[in-house]
C-alpha positions in Angstrom: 0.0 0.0 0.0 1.3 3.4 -1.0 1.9 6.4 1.3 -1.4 7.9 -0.4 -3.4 5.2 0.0 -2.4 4.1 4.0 -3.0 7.8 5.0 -6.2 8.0 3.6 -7.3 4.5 5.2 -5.7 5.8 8.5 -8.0 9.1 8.5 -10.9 6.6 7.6 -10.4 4.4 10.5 -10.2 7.1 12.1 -12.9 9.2 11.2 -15.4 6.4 11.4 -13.8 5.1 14.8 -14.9 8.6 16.2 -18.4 8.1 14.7 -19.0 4.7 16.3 -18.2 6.2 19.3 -20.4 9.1 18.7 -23.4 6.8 17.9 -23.0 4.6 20.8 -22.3 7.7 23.6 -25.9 9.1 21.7 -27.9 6.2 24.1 -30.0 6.3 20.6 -30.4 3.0 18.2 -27.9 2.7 15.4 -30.5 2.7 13.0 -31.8 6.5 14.6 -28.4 7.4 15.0 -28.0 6.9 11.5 -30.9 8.3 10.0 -30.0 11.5 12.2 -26.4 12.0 10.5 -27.6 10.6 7.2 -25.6 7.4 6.9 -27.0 4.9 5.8 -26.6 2.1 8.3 -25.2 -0.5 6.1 -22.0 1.5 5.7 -22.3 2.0 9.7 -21.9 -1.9 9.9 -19.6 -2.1 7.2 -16.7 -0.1 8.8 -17.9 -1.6 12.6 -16.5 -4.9 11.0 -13.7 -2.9 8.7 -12.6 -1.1 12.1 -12.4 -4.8 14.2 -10.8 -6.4 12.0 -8.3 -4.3 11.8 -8.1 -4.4 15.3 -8.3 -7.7 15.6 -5.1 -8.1 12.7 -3.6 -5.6 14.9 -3.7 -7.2 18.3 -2.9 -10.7 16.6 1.1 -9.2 15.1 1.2 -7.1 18.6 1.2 -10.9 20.5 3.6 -12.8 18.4 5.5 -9.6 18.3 5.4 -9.9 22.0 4.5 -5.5 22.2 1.3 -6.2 24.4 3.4 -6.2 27.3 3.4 -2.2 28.4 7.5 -1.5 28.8 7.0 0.1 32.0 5.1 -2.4 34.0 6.9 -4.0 36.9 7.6 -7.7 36.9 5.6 -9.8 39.8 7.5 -10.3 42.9 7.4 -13.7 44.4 8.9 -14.6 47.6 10.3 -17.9 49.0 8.4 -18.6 52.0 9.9 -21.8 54.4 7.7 -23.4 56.0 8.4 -25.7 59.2 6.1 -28.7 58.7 7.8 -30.6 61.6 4.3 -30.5 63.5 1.8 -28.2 61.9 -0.9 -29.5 64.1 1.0 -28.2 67.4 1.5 -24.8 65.9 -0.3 -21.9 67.5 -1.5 -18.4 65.4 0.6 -15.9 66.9 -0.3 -12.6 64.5 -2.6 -12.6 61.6 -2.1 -10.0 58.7 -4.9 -8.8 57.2 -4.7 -6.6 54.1 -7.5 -5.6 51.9 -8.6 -9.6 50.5 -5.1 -11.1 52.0 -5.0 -13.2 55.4 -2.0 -14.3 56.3 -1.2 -16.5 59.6 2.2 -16.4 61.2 2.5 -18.8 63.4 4.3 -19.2 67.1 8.3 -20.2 66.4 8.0 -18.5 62.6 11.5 -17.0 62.0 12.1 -13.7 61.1 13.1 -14.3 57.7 9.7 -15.8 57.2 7.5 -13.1 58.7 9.7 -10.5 56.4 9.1 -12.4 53.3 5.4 -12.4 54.3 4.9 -9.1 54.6 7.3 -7.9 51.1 5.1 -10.8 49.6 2.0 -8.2 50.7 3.8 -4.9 49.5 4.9 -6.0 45.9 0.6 -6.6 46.0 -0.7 -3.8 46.9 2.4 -1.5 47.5 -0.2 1.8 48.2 -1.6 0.4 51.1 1.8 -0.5 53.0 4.5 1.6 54.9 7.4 0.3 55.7 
């Protein structure tokens, strides 16, 4: 496709990606939405399904091409918890951390290292609600 040609097909997509908007903020029908801006509803349709597939042809290079993963989003955080499984049955809930949806027991004789790694486990979740 030319340099002519794309720029033109870009300010079409475009163009009719704003009116599909329009129409569906309006809260009226297509088919009154239509007949208000005189277009016929057939074209409507026709560039609903131009505009998705291109989309859709879009999204489907943007995953093998791997650039659906936003650049500045952190990676997950995952911590190594040890657990002592000696006798689980005789261990006692010391503390519970609670944390919007989280619960998390720490039990009598937990080391340090495990109650730290519990709670940077909570942080890297939901790192606005937490203060170190």
């Amino acid at each position: 496709m030319d340099k002519l040609t794309r720029v033109s097909h870009e300010y079409k997509l475009s163009l009719w990606t704003d009116r599909i908007k329009e129409c569906r903020a309006s809260g009226l029908t297509v088919s009154k939405w239509c007949e208000q801006n005189n277009i016929g509803a057939k074209t409507y349709y026709y560039w609903m399904r131009k505009i998705k597939r291109e989309v859709f042809e879009n999204l489907s290079e943007g995953i093998t091409q791997n650039s659906l993963v936003p650049t500045d989003s952190k990676p997950p955080v995952f911590s190594k918890l040890e657990l002592n499984t000696a006798d689980p049955l005789r261990s006692e809930v010391a503390v519970t951390i609670r944390l919007n949806d989280i619960s998390i027991d720490v039990c009598s004789g937990a080391t340090e290292m495990v109650i730290r790694n519990a709670i940077l486990a909570i942080q890297s979740i939901y790192p606005e609600n937490t203060r170190c």
